[in-house]
N, C-alpha and C positions, 0 to 999 in steps of 0.2 A: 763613557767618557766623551766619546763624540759629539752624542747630541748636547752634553750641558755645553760644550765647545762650543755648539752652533748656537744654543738657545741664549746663550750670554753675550755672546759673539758682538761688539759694537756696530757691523756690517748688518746684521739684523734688527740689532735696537735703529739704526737709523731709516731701515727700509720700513719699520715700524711705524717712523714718528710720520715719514713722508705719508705714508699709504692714511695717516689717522687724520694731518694735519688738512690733507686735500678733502677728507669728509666732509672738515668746520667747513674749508672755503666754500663747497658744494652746497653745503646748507646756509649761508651765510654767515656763519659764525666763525671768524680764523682766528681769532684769542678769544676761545670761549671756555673755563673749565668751571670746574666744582670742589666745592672743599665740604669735606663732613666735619659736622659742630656737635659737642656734647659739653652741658651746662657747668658740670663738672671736674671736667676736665683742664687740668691747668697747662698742660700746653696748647690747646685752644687758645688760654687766656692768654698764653706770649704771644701767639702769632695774629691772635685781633689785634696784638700793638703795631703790628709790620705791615698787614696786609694792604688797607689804603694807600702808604707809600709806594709799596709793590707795585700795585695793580697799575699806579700813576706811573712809575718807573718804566714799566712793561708794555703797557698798554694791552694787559692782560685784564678780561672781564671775569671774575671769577660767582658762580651761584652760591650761595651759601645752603649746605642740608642737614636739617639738623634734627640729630638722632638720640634717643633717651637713653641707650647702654650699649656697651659693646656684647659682639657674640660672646657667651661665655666658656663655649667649646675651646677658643683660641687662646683662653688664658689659665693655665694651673691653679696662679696663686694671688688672685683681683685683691683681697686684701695687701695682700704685701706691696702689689703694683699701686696702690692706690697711696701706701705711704710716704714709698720709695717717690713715686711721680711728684708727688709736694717737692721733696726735698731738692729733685734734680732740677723740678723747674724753677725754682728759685736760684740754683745755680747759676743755670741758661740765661735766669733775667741777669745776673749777674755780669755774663761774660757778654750780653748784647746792649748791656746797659738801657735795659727795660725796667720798668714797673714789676716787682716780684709776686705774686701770689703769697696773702697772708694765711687763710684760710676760706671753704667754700662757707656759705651762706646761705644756701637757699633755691627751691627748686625755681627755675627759668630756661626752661625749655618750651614753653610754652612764648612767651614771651621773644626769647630767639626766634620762633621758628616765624612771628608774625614781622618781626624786623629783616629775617630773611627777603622778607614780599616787597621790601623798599626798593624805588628805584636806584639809588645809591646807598646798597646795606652796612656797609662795614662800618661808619662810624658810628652807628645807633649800634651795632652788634660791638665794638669796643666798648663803649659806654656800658652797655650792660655788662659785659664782665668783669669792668671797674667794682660797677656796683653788685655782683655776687662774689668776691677775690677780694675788695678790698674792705678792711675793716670799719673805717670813717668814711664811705659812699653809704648813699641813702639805699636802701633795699631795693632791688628790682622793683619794677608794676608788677602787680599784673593785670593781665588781661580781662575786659571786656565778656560777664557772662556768654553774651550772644556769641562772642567770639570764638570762647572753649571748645566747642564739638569740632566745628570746623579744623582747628586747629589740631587735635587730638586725633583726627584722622589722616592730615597730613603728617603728623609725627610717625600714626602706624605705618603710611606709604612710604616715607622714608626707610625707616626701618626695613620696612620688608625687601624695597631695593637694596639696601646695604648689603643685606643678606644674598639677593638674587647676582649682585657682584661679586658676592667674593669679600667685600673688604671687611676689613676687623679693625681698622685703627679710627679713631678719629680724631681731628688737626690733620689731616689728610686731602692733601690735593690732587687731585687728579685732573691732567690735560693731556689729550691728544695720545692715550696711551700707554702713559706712564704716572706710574704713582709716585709724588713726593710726600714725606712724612715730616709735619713740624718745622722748626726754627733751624731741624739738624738737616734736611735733605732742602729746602729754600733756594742754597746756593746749586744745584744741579740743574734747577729749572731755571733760575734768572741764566745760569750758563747758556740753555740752551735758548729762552728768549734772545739774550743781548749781547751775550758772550763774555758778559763781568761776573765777578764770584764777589761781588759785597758782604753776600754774606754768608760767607764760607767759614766756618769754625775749624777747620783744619790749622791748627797753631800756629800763625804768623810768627809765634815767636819761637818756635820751635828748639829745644837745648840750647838756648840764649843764658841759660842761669850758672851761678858759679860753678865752675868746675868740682866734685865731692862735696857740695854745698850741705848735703845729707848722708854724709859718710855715717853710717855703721846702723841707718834704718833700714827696716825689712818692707819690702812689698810682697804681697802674699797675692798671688793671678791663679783663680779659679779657670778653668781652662777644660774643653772640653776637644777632643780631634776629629767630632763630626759638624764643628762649630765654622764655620767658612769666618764668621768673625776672629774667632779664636787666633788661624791662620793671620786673618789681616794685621792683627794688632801683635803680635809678634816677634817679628824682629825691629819694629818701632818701639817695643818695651827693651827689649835687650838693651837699645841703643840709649835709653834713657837710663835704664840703672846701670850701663857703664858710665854714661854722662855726669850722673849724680852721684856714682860712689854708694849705691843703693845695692842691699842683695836682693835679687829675686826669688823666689821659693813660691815656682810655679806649681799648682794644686789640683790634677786633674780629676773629671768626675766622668761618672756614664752620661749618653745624650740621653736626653726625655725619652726617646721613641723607644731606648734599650732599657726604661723605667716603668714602662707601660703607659708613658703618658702621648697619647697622640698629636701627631704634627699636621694638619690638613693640607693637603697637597696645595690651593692655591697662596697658602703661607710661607711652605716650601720653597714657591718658585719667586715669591716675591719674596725673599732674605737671599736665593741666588741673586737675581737683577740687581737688588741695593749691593751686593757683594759686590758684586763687580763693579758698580758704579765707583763706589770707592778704594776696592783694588788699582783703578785706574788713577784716583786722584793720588795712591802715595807711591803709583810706577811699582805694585806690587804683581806678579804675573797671576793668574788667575782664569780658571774655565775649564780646563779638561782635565774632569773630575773622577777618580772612583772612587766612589762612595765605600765608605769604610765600616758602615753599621755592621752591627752583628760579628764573623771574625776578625774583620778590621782592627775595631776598637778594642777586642779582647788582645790581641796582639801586641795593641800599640803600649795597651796597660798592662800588659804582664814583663815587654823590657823595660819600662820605664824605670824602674828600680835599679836594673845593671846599667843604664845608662850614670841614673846620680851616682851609684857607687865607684864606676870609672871617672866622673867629672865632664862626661860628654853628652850632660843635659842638654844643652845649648844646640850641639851639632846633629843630637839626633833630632829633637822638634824639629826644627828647622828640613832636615832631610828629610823626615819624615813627612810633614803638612805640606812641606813643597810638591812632594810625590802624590797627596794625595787631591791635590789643589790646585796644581797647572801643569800634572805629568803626567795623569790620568794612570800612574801604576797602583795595581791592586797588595797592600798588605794585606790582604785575605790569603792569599798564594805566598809561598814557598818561597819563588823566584821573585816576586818584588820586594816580599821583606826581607831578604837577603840583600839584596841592593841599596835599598836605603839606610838598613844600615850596616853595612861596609863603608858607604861614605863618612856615615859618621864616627867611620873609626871602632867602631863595636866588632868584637869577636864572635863570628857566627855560631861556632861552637857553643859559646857563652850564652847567646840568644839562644838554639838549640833548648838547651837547658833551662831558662828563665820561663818559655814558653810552659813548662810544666807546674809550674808554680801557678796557682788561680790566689794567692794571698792577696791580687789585686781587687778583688771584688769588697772587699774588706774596708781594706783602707780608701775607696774609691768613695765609698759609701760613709767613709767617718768624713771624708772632705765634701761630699755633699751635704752631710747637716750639720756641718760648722760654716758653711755656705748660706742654710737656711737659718741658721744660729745669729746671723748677721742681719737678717734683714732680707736679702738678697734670693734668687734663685735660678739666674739667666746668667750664661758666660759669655763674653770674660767678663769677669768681674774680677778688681778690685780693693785692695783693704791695706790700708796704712793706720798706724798711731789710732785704732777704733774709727777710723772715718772709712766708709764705702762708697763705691761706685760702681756702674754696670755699663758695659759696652766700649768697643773699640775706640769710637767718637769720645770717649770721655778723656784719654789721655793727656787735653789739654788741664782737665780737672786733677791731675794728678802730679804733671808739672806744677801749676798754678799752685798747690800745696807741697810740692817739694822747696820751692821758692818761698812760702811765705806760709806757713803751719796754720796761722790763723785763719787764713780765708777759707779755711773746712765749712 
């Protein structure tokens, strides 16, 4: 519990940024970063709409590297992510009032990576993903026989750097330190440049819609309790299906790691740091953690049943992810899950008893493949009137369709 305390700790993120920033000055470079590019990739294709502005706003220099695939270790299910990522990013062009991605077109990584080499890359790197994304652009060039090998090798050296760091995403920035991801993390680093949040997706309009405007629909929230997102999104859902008159009928599932499916430790640490980063934007407390893998989670799913059957779903999540998320008490033990819930009003006796029952494994597993039934495979997620969504950040897309059905 300590050390995620410390490791997340803003006291450190800041002793961080100083100890990386005085490097650039050292070198000369004091707004100098790098973003990884993949041809592919449609949130690449929003954030070549933003980035020249950026950089002019900022007076941030950023490298462009560009990479032919992501590790494949880091992702379960690349088909479904490859679906699902269309649909979201045309969302995102949506709610930034961007250009949408139609469909990809055509290999141009090649091509990228020679526009990388520009003195001023981002327009010609915009341009080309007009013309791979959109359907009435002329086809990418390509490149200059003599030009191939050269370039083909810089592709391998990228890559092989990707890999020697650690990252897995790409539309990824990284300066001074810290990674920002896409159109969704933007505003943390213009934060910490200039100190404006332009373009901060966190819902300006936040429960602005009619009161039960959606009285007697269900949101169904896939939900996992070794999910640090899971926690964040939360009691900001609560706060929305009591705003809307919506029921919730939260859906939990096992984490990957208690699936068999591996989490790599610098993945781990980087969905801590984003956690927190955004724990801090909706003032949710966050950091001193115990991890709940293994009898954690078997715990937490074997009262979940007495909890709905009392009606004190609500009070126990809540006590429960609190506990596990900035109170650092262990539901592994005896005496912490006693404590959390007795807040929520749960009969311990009751828990006693529920604890014997393993019927959760069961139904844990019918809620993960009516999860993968959708489309979907990451929590939170998600599912209204047949339309899905994945992640915390999405909540404005869920508003945004409680408001107005159409814009699905």
């Amino acid at each position: 519990a300590y050390f995620a305390q410390w490791f997340t700790s803003p006291q450190r993120r800041q002793c961080k940024h100083r100890r990386e920033e005085k490097k650039l000055q050292r070198a000369g470079t004091p707004l100098t970063g790098t973003c990884y590019l993949r041809a592919d990739d449609p949130y690449c294709y929003l954030l070549s709409q933003v980035l020249e502005k950026f950089c002019l706003d900022t007076g941030l220099q950023l490298k462009p590297i560009v990479v032919r695939e992501l590790p494949r270790q880091y992702y379960p299910e690349p088909e479904k992510l490859s679906q699902y990522a269309l649909l979201d990013a045309k969302r995102l062009a949506t709610r930034f009032r961007l250009q949408p991605p139609e469909h990809y077109r055509g290999e141009a990584n090649l091509a990228l990576c020679k526009a990388a080499t520009n003195e001023k890359p981002w327009p010609a790197i915009a341009a080309l993903y007009r013309s791979m994304w959109i359907a009435k652009e002329s086809l990418p060039p390509s490149v200059a026989p003599s030009e191939e090998q050269a370039l083909q090798q810089q592709l391998d050296e990228n890559q092989r750097s990707m890999c020697r760091q650690g990252i897995y995403l790409t539309a990824l920035i990284n300066y001074a330190g810290e990674h920002y991801w896409g159109l969704d993390r933007l505003y943390h680093l213009e934060q910490r440049l200039t100190g404006s949040t332009h373009y901060a997706l966190a819902n300006e309009n936040w429960l602005t819609g009619k009161r039960n405007s959606a009285s007697g629909k269900t949101i169904d929230c896939y939900f996992s309790f070794r999910s640090p997102y899971s926690y964040i999104a939360l009691p900001r859902l609560f706060a929305l299906a009591d705003f809307y008159g919506c029921t919730l009928n939260i859906l939990p599932v096992l984490p990957m790691v208690m699936r068999g499916l591996a989490v790599p430790k610098n993945k781990r640490f980087y969905i801590l740091l984003d956690a927190k980063r955004e724990a801090e934007q909706w003032l949710i407390p966050f950091g001193k953690i115990a991890d709940p893998v293994g009898k954690g989670v078997e715990h937490a799913l074997a009262i979940y049943p007495l909890a709905e059957q009392k009606n004190k779903t609500r009070e126990y999540l809540l006590s429960l992810c609190q506990a596990v998320w900035s109170e650092g008490i262990d539901i592994a033990s005896m005496k912490g899950l006693k404590k959390v819930t007795a807040r929520a009003g749960l009969d311990w006796r009751q828990c006693q008893q529920a604890l014997a029952d393993d019927g959760w494994r069961e139904w844990s597993e019918k809620n993960r493949q009516a999860l993968y039934d959708r489309g979907l495979w990451g929590v939170p997620s998600f599912h209204i009137d047949g339309n899905s969504a994945w992640g915390q950040d999405r909540l404005w897309w869920l508003e945004d369709y409680l408001n107005n059905p159409e814009s699905a």
